[in-house]
TORDO-194549 format. One line per field, with one value per residue (C-alpha): residue number from 1; residue in three letters; x, y, z. Coordinates in steps of 0.1 Angstrom, whole numbers, plus 5000, padded with zeros to 4 digits. Layout:
residues N
nr [NUM|...]
rest [ALA|...]
east [X|...]
north [Y|...]
up [Z|...]
//
This chain:
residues 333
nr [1|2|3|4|5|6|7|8|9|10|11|12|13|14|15|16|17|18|19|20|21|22|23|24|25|26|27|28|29|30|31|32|33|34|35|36|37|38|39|40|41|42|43|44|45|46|47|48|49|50|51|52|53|54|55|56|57|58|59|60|61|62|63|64|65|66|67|68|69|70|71|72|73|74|75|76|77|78|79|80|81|82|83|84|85|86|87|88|89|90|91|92|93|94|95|96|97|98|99|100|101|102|103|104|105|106|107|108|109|110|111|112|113|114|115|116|117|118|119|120|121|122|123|124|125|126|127|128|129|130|131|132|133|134|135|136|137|138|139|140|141|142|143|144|145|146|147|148|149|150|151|152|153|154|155|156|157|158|159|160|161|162|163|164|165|166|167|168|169|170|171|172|173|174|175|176|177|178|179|180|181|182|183|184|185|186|187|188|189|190|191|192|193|194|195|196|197|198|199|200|201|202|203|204|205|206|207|208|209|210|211|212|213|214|215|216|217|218|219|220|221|222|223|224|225|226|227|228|229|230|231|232|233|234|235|236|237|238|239|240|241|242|243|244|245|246|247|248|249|250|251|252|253|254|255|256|257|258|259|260|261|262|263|264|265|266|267|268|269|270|271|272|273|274|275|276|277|278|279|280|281|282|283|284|285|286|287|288|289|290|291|292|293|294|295|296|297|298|299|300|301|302|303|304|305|306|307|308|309|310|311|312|313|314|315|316|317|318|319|320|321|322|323|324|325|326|327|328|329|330|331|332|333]
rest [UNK|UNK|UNK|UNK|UNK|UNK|UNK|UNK|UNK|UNK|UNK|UNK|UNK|UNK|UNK|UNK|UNK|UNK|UNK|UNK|UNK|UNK|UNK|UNK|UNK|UNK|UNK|UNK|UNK|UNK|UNK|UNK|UNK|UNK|UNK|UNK|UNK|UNK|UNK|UNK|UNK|UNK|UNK|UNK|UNK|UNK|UNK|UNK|UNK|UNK|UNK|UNK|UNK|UNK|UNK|UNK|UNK|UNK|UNK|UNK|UNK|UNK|UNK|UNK|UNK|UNK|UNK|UNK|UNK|UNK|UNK|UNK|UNK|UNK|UNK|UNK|UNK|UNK|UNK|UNK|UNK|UNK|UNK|UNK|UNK|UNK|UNK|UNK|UNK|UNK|UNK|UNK|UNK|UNK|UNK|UNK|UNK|UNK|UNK|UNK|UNK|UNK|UNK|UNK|UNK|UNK|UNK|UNK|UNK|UNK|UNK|UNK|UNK|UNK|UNK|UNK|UNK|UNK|UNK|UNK|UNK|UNK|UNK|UNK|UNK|UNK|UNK|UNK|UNK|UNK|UNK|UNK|UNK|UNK|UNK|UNK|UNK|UNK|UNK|UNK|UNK|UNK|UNK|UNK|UNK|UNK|UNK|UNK|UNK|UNK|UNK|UNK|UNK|UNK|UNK|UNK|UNK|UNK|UNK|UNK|UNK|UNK|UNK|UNK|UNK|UNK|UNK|UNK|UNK|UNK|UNK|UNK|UNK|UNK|UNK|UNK|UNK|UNK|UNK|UNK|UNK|UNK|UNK|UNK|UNK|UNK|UNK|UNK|UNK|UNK|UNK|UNK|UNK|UNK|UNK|UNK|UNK|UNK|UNK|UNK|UNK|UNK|UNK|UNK|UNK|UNK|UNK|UNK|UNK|UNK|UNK|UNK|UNK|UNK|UNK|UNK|UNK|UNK|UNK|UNK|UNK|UNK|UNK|UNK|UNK|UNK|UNK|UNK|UNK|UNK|UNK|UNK|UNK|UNK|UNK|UNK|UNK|UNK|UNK|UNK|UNK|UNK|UNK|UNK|UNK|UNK|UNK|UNK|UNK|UNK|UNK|UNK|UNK|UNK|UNK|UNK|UNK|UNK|UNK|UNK|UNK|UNK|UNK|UNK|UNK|UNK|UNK|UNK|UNK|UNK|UNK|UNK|UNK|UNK|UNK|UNK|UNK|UNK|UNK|UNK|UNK|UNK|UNK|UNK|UNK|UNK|UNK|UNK|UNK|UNK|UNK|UNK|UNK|UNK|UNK|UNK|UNK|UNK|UNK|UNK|UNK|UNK|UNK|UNK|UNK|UNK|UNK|UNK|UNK|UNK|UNK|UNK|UNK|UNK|UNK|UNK|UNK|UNK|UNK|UNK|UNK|UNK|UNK|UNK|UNK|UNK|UNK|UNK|UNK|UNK|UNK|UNK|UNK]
east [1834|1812|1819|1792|1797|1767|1751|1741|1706|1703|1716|1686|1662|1671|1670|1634|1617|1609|1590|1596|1574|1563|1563|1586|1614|1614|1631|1596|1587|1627|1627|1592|1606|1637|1613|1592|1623|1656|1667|1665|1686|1677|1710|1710|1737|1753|1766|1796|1797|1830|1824|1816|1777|1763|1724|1712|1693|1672|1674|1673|1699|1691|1715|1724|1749|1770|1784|1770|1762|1723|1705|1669|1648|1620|1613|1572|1562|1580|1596|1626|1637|1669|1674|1700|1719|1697|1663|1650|1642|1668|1659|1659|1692|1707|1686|1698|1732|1729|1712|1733|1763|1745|1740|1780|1792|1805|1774|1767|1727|1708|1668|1660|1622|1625|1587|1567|1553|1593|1612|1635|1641|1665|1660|1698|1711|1732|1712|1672|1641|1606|1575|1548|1516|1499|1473|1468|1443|1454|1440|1453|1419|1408|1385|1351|1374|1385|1352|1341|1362|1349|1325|1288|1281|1310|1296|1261|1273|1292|1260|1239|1261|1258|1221|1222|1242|1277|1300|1337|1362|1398|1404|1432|1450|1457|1423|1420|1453|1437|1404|1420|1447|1422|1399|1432|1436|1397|1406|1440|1424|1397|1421|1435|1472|1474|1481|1488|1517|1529|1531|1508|1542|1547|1514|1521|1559|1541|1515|1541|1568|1550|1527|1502|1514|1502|1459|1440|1409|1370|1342|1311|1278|1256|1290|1310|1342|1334|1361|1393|1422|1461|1468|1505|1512|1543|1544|1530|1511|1484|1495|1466|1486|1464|1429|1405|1366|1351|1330|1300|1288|1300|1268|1266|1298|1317|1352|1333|1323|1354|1373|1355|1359|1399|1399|1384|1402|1439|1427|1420|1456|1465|1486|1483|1487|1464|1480|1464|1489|1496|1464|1484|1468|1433|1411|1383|1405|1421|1384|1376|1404|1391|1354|1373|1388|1422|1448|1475|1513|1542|1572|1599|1622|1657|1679|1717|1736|1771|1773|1787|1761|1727|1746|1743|1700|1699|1709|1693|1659|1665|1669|1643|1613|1581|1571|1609|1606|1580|1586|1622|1607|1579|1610|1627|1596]
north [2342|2358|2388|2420|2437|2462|2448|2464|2475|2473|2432|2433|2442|2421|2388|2403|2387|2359|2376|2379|2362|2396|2432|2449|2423|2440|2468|2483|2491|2504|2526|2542|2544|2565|2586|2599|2609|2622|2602|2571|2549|2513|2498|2456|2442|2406|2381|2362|2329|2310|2282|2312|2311|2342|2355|2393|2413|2436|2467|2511|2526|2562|2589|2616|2646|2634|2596|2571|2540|2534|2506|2494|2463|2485|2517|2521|2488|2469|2435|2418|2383|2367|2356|2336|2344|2335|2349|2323|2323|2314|2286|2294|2287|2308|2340|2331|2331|2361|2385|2375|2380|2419|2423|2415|2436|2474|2492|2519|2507|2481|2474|2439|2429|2397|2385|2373|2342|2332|2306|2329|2329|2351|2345|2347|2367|2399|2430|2446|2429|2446|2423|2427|2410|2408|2396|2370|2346|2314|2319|2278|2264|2289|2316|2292|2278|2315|2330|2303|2308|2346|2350|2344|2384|2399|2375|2388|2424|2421|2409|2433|2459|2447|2446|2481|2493|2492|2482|2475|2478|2481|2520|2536|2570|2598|2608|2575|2577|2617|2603|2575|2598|2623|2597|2584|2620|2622|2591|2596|2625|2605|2580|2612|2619|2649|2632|2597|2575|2581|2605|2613|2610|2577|2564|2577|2561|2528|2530|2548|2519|2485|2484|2457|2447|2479|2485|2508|2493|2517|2502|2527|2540|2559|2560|2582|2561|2556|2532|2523|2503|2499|2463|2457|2416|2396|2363|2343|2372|2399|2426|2451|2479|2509|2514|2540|2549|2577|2576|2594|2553|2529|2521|2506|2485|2493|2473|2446|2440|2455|2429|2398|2417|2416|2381|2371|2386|2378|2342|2343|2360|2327|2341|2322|2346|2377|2400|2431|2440|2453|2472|2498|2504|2502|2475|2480|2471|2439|2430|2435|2416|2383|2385|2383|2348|2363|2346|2366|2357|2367|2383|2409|2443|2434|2464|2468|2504|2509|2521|2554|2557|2550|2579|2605|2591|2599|2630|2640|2625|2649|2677|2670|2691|2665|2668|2655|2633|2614|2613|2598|2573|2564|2558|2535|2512]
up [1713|1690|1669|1671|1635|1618|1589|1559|1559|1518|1527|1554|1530|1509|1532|1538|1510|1531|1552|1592|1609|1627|1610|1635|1630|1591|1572|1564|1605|1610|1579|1589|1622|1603|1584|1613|1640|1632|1660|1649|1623|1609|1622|1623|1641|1628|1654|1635|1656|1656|1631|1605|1607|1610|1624|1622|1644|1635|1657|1651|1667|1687|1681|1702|1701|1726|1707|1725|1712|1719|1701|1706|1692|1686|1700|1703|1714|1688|1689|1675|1666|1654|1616|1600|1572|1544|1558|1579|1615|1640|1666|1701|1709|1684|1692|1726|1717|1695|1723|1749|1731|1722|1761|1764|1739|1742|1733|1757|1761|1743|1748|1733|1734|1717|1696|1726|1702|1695|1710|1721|1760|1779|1817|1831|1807|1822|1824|1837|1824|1824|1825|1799|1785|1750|1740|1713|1695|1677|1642|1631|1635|1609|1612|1626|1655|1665|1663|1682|1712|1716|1748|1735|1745|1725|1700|1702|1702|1670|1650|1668|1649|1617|1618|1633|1601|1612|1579|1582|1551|1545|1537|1512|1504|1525|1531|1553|1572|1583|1594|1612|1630|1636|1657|1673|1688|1700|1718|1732|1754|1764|1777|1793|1769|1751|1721|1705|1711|1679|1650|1622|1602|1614|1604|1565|1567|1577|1549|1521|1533|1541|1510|1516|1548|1566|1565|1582|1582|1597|1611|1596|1602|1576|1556|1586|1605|1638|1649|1635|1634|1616|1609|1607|1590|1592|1577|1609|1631|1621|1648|1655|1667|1668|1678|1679|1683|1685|1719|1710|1688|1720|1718|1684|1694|1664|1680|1683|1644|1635|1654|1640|1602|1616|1627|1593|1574|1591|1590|1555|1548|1562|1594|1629|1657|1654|1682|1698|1721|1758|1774|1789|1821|1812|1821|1805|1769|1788|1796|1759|1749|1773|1757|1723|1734|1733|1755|1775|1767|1792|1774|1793|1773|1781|1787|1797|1804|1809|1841|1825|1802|1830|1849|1821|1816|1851|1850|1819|1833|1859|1839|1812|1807|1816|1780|1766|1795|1778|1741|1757|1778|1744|1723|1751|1750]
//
């Protein structure tokens, strides 16, 4: 048997100065998370197993009017893994144990998504998995072995932009988290959303909370941005979790100089797994992805519902305006 209890989130930050191995597994991603949406609360659970030993899970928990216990490991894409007491990184079976025993427990609705480059693996465990795919390139061989493995036209196209002019730089201050945001909403609508998948707030929580850890990087062209990108680092994986361009320089293939300038600079941070996520439908990015050499890695969003509880979704799904309807559905990825 093993005993569900909350953990302290001051004790969670504190076990963070070693560093989980990805950004969403830390206090930094769950507090922004908190300072953007009055939803959500940075709420770790601790699994007490029976010879005393102890693992935490990092998870937010979603509050509602109504009481019900509603826990997810992240909202927005985000991904969660399994530490033991002192900091470290549980082994697989222990994140086993631990997210089973979460699944089993009397919370109302839990989402787990463990860290798709973890040992974790919950096939058979009680409740609804969703498949998903990321996208990742194996930064071990150092930065010559990774650039190496890029398709010889990506290649090509990245040094054609540097001889056209196209610069790329790590930006700072709050002038460079509006730019940024400002080209993320040019290109949300051209990918045909009225606005991002996330907040402007969120974006300065992220900066204001995960200090170096959180860059906003532009690629540049007679000194104007004209593609972008928010770099989020844990101690093993450089996670590139938003991108933008404005569409109008395509041609000068900004992403692709930008993305080598990443690669670099991830390597040189001395991180193994540079991650640039699902491709959400679009086909053209998962072809970009491929030219980059990255590899695609399986991983599945557990979720469980008491049957009480998937009954009252239901019904407010149903009575939802479409706009609700998909700020819920963001927050329950």
């Amino acid at each position: 048997m093993i005993r569900v209890t909350p953990f302290d989130v001051a004790s969670w930050t504190e076990l963070d100065r070693t560093c989980a191995p990805t950004f969403h597994a830390r206090p930094a991603w769950a507090l922004a998370l908190a300072d953007s949406n009055a939803s959500l609360t940075p709420s770790p659970l601790a699994c007490t197993f029976d010879d005393g030993s102890m693992s935490i899970v990092p998870l937010v928990k979603v509050r509602g009017r109504l009481g019900w216990r509603v826990y997810s490991g992240t909202p927005l894409g985000g991904y969660t893994m399994v530490l033991n007491e002192d900091g470290s990184v549980a082994d697989g079976v222990r994140a086993r144990a631990s997210y089973a025993a979460l699944l089993a427990s009397g919370i109302h609705s839990i989402a787990i998504t463990p860290w798709p480059l973890g040992e974790a693996d919950l096939d058979g465990l009680p409740g609804k998995s969703v498949r998903r795919e990321t996208s990742v390139i194996d930064l071990s061989g150092g930065v010559e072995a990774a650039l190496a493995c890029m398709d010889g036209n990506t290649r090509r196209m990245a040094g054609q932009a540097q001889r056209r002019g196209v610069m790329c730089e790590r930006a700072r201050g709050e002038t460079a988290i509006d730019r940024y945001y400002a080209m993320l909403e040019e290109s949300a609508i051209r990918w045909g959303r009225e606005r991002p998948t996330f907040s402007k707030r969120l974006l300065e929580a992220l900066v204001a909370r995960g200090g170096d850890d959180v860059e906003i990087w532009f690629a540049t062209f007679e000194g104007e941005p004209i593609a972008g990108g928010v770099m989020l680092y844990g101690s093993d994986e450089a996670n590139f979790w938003s991108a933008a361009m404005r569409s109008d320089f395509g041609t000068l293939r900004p992403s692709n100089a930008l993305n080598v300038a990443l690669i670099t600079a991830a390597a040189q941070r001395g991180v193994r797994w540079y991650n640039l996520g699902e491709s959400e439908g679009l086909p053209g990015v998962a072809r970009f992805k491929q030219g980059l050499g990255a590899r695609t890695v399986q991983y599945s969003t557990w979720r469980r519902e008491r049957p009480s509880y998937a009954l009252f979704s239901s019904l407010r799904a149903w009575l939802m305006p479409k706009r609700k309807r998909a700020a819920a559905a963001r927050l329950e990825r």
